[in-house]
N, C-alpha and C positions, 0 to 999 in steps of 0.2 A: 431359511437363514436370511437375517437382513444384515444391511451394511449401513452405516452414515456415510452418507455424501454431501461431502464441501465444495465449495469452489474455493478458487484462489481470494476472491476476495473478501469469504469466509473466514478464510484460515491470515488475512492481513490483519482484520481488525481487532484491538486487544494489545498487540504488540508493541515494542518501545520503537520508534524512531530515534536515531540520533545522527546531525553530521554537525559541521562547522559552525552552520549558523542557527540550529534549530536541535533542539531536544523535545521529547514528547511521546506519546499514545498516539494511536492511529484509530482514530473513530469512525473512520468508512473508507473503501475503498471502492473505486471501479474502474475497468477497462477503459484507456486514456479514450475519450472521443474525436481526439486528434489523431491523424497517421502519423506518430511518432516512430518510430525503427531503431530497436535497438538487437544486434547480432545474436540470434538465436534465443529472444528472452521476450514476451511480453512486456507492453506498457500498463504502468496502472497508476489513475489521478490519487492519493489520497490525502485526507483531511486528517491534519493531526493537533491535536489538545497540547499546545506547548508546557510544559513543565515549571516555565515562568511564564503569567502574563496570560490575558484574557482572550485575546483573538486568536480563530483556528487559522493555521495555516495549511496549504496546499504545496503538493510536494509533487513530480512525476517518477516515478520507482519502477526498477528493469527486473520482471520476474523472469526465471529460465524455468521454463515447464520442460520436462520430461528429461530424457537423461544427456 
């Protein structure tokens, strides 16, 4: 028996971003390269295709792995 295996920054890309000042797709993610800290959650940089307008923008997002 096999399984699929994702990583988190698997299962980011694809998905809709949206806050205040940005709407979009997220077309890559990866694990922030800064020491960012966020309470019990992962950092992650990602790159998102805005929904208006040509240039990607970069975003940092707090994932919570596990339970």
């Amino acid at each position: 028996m096999s399984a699929n295996v994702y990583s988190v920054s698997d299962l980011l890309v694809g998905f809709k971003y949206r806050s205040q000042t940005l709407a979009g797709e997220i077309i890559s993610a990866e694990k922030h390269p800064s020491a960012v800290w966020y309470d019990g959650a992962d950092a992650y940089l990602v790159a998102i295709q805005p929904e208006r307008g040509i240039r990607t923008q970069y975003r940092t997002i707090a994932v919570k792995v596990g339970a």
